[in-house]
C-alpha positions in Angstrom: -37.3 -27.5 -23.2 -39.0 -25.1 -20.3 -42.2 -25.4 -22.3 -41.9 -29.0 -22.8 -41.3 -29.3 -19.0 -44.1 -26.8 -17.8 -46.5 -28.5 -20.5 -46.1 -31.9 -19.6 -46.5 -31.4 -15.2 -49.1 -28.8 -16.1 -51.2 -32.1 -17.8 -50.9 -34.2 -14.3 -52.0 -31.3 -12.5 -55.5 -31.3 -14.3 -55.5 -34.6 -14.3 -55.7 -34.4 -17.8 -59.7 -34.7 -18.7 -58.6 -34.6 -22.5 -56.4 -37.5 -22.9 -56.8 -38.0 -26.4 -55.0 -34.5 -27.4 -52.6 -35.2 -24.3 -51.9 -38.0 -26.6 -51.2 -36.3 -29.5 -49.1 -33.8 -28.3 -46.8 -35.7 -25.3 -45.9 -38.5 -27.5 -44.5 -36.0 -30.6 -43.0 -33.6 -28.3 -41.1 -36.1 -26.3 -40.1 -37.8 -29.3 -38.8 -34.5 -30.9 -37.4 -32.7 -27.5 -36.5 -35.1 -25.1 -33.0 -35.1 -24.1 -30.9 -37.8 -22.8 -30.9 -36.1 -18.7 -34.7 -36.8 -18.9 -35.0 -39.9 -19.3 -32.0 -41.4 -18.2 -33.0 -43.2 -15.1 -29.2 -43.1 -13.8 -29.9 -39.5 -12.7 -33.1 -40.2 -11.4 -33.4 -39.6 -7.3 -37.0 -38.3 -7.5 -36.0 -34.8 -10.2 -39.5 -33.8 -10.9 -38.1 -32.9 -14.3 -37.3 -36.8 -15.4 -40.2 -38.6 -17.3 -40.0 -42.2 -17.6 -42.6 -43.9 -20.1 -44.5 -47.5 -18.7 -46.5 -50.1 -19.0 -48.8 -50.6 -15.5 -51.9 -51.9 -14.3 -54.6 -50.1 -15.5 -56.4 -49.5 -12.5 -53.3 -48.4 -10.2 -53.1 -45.7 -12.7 -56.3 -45.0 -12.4 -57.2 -45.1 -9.0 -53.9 -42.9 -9.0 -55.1 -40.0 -11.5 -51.9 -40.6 -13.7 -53.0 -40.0 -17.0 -53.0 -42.9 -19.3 -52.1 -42.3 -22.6 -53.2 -45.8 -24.0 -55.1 -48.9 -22.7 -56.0 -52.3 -22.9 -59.7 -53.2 -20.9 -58.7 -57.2 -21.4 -55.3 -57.2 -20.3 -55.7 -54.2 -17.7 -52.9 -52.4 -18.7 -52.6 -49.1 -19.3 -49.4 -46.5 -21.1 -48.4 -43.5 -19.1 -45.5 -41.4 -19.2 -44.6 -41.0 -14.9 -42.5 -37.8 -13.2 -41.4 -38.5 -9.8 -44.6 -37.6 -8.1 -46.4 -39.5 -10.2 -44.5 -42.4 -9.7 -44.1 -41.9 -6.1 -48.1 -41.9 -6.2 -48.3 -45.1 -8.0 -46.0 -46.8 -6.0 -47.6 -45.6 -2.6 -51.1 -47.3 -3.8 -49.5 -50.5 -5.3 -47.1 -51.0 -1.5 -50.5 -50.1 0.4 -52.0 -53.0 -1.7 -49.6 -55.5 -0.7 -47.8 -55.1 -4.1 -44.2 -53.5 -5.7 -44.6 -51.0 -7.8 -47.1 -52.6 -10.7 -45.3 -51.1 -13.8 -42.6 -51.8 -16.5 -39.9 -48.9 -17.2 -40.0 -48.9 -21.6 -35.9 -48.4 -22.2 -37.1 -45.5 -24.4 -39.9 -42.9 -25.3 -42.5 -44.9 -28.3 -41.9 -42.7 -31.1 -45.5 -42.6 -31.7 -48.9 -43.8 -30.8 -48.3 -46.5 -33.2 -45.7 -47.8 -31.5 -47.4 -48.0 -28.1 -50.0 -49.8 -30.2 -47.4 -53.1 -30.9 -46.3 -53.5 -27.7 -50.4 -53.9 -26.2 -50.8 -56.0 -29.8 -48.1 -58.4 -29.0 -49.2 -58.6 -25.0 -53.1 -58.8 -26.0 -52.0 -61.7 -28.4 -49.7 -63.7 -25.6 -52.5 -63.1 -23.0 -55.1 -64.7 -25.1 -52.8 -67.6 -26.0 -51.7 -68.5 -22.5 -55.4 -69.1 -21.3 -56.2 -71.4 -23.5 -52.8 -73.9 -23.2 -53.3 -76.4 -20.4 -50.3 -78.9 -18.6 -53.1 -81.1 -18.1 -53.4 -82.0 -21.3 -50.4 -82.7 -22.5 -48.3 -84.4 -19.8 -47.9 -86.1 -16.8 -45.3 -85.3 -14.0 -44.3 -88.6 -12.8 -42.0 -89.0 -9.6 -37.9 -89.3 -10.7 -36.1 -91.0 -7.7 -32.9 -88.1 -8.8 -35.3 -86.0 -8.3 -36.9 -86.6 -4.6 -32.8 -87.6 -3.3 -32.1 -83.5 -4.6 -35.1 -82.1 -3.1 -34.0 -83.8 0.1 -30.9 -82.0 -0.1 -32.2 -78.5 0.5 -31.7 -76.6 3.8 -33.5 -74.4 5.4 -30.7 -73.0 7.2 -28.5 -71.9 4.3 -31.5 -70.4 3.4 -31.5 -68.2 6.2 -27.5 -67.8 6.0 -28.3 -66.3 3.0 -30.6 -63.7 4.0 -28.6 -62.7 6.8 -26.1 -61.9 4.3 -27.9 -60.2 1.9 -30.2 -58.3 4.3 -26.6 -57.0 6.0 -25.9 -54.4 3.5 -27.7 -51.2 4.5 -29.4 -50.9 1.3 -29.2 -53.0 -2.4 -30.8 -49.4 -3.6 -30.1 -49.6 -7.4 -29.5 -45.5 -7.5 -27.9 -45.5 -4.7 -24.5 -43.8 -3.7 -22.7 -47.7 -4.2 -25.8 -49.2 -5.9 -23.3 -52.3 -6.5 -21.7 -52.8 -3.0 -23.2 -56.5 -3.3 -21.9 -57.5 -6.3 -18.5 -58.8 -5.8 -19.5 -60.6 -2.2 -22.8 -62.3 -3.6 -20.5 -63.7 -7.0 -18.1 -64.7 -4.6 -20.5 -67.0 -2.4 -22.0 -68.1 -6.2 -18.1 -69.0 -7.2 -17.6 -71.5 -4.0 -21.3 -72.8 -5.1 -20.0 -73.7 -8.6 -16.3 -75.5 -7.8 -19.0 -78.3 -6.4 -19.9 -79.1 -10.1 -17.7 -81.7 -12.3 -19.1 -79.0 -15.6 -18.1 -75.7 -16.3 -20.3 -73.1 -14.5 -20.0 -69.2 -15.7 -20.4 -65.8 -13.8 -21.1 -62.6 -14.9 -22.5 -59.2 -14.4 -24.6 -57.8 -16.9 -24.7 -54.1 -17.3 -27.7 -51.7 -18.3 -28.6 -48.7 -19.9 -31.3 -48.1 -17.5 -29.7 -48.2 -14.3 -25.9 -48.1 -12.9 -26.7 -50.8 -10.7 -25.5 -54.5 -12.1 -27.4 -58.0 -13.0 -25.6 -61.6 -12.4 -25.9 -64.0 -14.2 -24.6 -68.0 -14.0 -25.4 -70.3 -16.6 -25.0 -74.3 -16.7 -24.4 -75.5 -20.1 -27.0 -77.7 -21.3 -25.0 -81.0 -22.1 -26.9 -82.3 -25.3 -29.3 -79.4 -25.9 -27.4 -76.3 -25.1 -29.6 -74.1 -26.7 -32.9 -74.5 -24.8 -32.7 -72.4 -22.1 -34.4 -72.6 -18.3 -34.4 -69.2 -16.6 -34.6 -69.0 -13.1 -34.7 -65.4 -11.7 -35.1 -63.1 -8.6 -34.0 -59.1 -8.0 -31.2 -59.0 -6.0 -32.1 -54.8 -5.2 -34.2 -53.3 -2.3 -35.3 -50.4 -1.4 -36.6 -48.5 1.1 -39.8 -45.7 1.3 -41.5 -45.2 -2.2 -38.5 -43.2 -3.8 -36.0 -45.2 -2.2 -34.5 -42.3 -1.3 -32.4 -42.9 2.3 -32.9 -45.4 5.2 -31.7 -48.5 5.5 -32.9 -50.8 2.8 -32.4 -54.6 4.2 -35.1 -56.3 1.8 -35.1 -59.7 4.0 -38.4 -61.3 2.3 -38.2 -58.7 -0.6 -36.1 -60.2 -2.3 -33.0 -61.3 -0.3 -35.6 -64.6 0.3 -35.9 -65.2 -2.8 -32.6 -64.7 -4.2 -31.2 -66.9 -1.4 -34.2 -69.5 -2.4 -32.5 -69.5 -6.0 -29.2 -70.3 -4.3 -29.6 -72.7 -2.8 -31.6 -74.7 -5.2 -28.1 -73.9 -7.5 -26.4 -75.4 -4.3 -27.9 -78.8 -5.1 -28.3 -78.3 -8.2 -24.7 -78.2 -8.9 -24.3 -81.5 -7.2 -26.3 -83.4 -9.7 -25.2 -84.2 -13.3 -24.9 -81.8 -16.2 -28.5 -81.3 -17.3 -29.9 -81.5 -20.8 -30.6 -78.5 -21.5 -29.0 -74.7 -20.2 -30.2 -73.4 -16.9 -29.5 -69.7 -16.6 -29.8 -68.0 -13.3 -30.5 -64.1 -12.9 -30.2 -62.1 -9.8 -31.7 -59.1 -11.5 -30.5 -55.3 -10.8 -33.4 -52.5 -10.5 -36.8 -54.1 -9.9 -37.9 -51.9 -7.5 -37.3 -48.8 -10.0 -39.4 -50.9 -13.0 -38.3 -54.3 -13.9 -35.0 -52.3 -15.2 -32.5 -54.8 -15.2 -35.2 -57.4 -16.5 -36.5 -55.8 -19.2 -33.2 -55.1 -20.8 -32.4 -58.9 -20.5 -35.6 -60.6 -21.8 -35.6 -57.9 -24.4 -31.9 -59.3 -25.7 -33.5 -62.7 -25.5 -35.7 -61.8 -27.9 -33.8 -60.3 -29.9 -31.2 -62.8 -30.0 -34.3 -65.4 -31.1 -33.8 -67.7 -27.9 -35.6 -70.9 -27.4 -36.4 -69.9 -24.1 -38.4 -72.9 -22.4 -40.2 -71.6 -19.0 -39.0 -68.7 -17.1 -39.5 -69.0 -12.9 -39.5 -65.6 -10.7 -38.8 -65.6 -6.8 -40.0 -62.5 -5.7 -40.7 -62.4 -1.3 -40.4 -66.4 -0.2 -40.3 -66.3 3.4 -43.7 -64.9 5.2 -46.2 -67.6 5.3 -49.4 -65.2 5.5 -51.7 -67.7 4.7 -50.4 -70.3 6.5 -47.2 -72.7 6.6 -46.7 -74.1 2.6 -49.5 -72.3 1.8 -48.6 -70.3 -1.2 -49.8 -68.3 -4.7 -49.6 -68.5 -8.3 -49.9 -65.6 -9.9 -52.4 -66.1 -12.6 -52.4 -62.7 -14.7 -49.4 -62.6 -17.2 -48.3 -65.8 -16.5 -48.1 -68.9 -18.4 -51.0 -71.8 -18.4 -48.6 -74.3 -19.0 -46.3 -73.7 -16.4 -49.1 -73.0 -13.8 -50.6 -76.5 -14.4 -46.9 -77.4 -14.4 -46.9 -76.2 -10.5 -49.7 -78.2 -9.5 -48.5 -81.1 -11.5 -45.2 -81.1 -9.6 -46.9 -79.6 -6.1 -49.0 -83.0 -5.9 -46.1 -85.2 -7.2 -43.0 -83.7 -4.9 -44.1 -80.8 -2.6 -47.3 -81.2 -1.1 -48.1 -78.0 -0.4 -51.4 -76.0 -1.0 -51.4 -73.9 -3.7 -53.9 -70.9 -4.2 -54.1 -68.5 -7.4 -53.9 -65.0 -7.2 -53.8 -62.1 -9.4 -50.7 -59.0 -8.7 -51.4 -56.7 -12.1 -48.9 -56.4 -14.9 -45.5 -55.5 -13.7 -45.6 -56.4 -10.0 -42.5 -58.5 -11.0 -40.1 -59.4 -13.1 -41.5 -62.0 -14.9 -43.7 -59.5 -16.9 -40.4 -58.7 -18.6 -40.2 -61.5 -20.0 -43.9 -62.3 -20.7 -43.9 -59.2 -22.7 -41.2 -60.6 -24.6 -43.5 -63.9 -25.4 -41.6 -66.2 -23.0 -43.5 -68.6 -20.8 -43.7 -67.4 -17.0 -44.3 -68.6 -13.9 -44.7 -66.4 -10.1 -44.8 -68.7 -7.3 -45.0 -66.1 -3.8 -45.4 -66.0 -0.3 -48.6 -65.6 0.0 -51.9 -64.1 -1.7 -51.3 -60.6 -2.0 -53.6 -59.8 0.8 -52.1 -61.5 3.0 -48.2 -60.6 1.8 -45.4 -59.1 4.1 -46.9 -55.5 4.5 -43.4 -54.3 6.0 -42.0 -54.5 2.6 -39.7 -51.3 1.6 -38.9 -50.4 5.0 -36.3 -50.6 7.2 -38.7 -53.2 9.2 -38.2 -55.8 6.4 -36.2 -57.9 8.5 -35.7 -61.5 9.8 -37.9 -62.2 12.7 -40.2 -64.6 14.4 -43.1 -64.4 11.7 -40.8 -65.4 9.0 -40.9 -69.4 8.1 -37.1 -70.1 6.4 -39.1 -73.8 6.0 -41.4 -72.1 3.6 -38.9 -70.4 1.5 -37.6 -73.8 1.0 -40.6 -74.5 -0.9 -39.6 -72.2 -3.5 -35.7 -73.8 -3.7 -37.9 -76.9 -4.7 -39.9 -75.6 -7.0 -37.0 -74.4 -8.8 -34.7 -77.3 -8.6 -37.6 -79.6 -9.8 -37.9 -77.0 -12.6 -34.2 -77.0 -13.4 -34.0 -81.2 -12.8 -36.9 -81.8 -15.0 -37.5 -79.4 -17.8 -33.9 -79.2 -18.1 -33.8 -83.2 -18.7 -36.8 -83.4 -20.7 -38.5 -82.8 -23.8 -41.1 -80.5 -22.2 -41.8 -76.9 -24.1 -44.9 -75.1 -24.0 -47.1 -76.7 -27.3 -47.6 -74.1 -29.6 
């Protein structure tokens, strides 16, 4: 195992000018010598001796010298197998960029090159397929009365409530010393939500492999079409500095913004009749580390074969850096269909301006499930120029910059979503 070890840091150190043997050699070794320590991200507090295999954008690996071991030019994203300093490098570009940390944790080493080869076959193939689908040409998004009373409803001051709750806990670290001190007060706040609704609402916690830090998740029963599916998602973790490694961690706009977006859109939500279809809610556990609690989830989707219709991410709600309602879509790994959707409902309920923009694979958690083949959409703040750039620090706090009116933008666009794809016939057409 030394040699393994000694091998694999000596490779980053060179900066490894002969990738194709690096290749070769790191992905059979691993596979044959790896033991369960290395790459078990529970033990992982920045040990230089933990490897964790990704998926990130190409050029943050790049401009970062982290070797990449495989790569797609059309989809820009590269393979590389990260130690802490490597990671802490990659992460330290992607926050200096206005971004989280741009890469995917895989739950376990490829066993070979072959392997890494399906998962850029299956992401090349949903990339091509999702520019060529358009909203536009299937369906209009006409104005539902039900639909403008709910939107009505929101407030932008349980918004805020909820972010001052959230952003209270010294740190939502997902390796931290009490990585799940959250937990049991945010369900409880999510159980007074549901007792509003005449249906059965359910609560749980989901736990992973990856981290020791625990998903929620609350799903409303689709009434006549219980097994098409809505997700609506935002990490409920934060973290503070690149390793996360002590300081307080309050994670105001990223993500307690978005998580208390999703709230209160289930607030209303729960006040309106059982919907069609299932809505499932995820506050997900470890984004900050690599879409951990995320990747675990859509990958059991998958799995499981669910008809998963669209999938929304919140991810930093609050900071209007371009300007009150002023907002991006992420265009790169994202779906076609649900970003025409966004416009479609923008001009017919919000009225807001909406601007694309392009984060890189992984810069949230709606890559997990993109990867998986499920149709995404990443509403944020802001263009990523013009983001929070306080994020992971202990400055990411509420204060006089931060609009709780414009995170009640994204409480729209996700009770519009839940409202009307969960009541309609809607799927992506292919």
């Amino acid at each position: 195992m030394k040699k393994l070890l000694l091998s694999i840091c000596h490779c980053y150190d060179l900066g490894m000018q002969n990738t194709s043997r690096f290749i070769a050699t790191s992905l059979i070794t691993l596979t044959i010598f790896t033991s369960k320590p290395i790459l078990n991200a529970h033990n992982h507090n920045g040990d230089p001796l933990v490897f964790k295999p990704v998926l990130a954008d190409l050029k943050l690996l790049q401009a970062a010298n982290v070797p990449v071991l495989y790569k797609d030019e059309e989809t820009g994203v590269g393979y590389a197998v990260l130690n802490s300093a490597a990671e802490n490098k990659l992460s330290d570009l992607a926050h200096a960029n206005g971004r989280c940390g741009n890469f995917e944790a895989l739950s376990e080493m490829p066993r070979d090159l072959a392997t890494v080869r399906e998962h850029f076959q299956a992401l090349n193939t949903f990339h091509k397929r999702n520019q060529v689908i358009s909203f536009s040409q299937v369906a209009d998004l006409e104005a539902r009365p039900e639909i403008e009373s709910a939107l009505e409803q929101l407030s932008a001051d349980k918004i805020r409530g909820g972010v001052e709750f959230l952003s209270s806990f010294p740190t939502r670290y997902n390796r931290g010393s009490n990585p799940n001190s959250h937990i049991n007060p945010f369900m409880d706040r999510l159980a007074e939500i549901a007792k509003q609704a005449n249906y059965p609402i359910t609560i749980e916690t989901i736990s992973h492999k990856s981290t020791p830090q625990k998903s929620i998740k609350l799903t409303i029963q689709g009434a006549t079409r219980p097994s098409e599916v809505v997700v609506l998602g935002g990490h409920l973790d934060s973290i503070s500095g690149f390793m996360g490694m002590g300081g307080k961690a309050p994670g105001a706009d990223d993500n307690a913004s978005g998580s208390s977006a999703l709230v209160e859109a289930l607030r209303v939500l729960t006040l309106q009749p059982q919907p069609e279809r299932t809505i499932e809610f995820y506050w997900y556990a470890g984004e900050e580390s690599g879409l951990l609690g995320s990747a675990e989830i859509a990958q059991a989707a998958k799995a499981q074969n669910k008809d998963i219709i669209a999938v929304l991410q919140l991810d930093m709600t609050m900071f209007p850096g371009d300007g009150e309602l002023k907002i991006a879509s992420m265009s790169d790994f994202t779906s076609r269909w649900l970003r025409d959707y966004l416009v479609a409902a923008n001009n017919t309920y919000f009225h807001a301006t909406v601007q694309e923009d392009q984060c890189g694979y992984g810069c949230s958690d709606h890559a997990s499930w993109y990867r998986q083949g499920f149709p995404t959409l990443f509403p944020t703040e802001s263009k990523f120029d013009s983001s929070f750039k306080d994020l992971h620090t202990p400055k990411d706090v509420i204060s006089p910059i931060m609009s709780f009116e414009h995170a009640k933008l994204f409480s729209k666009i996700a009770l519009t979503m839940a409202m009307d794809l969960g009541n309609s016939e809607q799927r992506q057409p292919y």
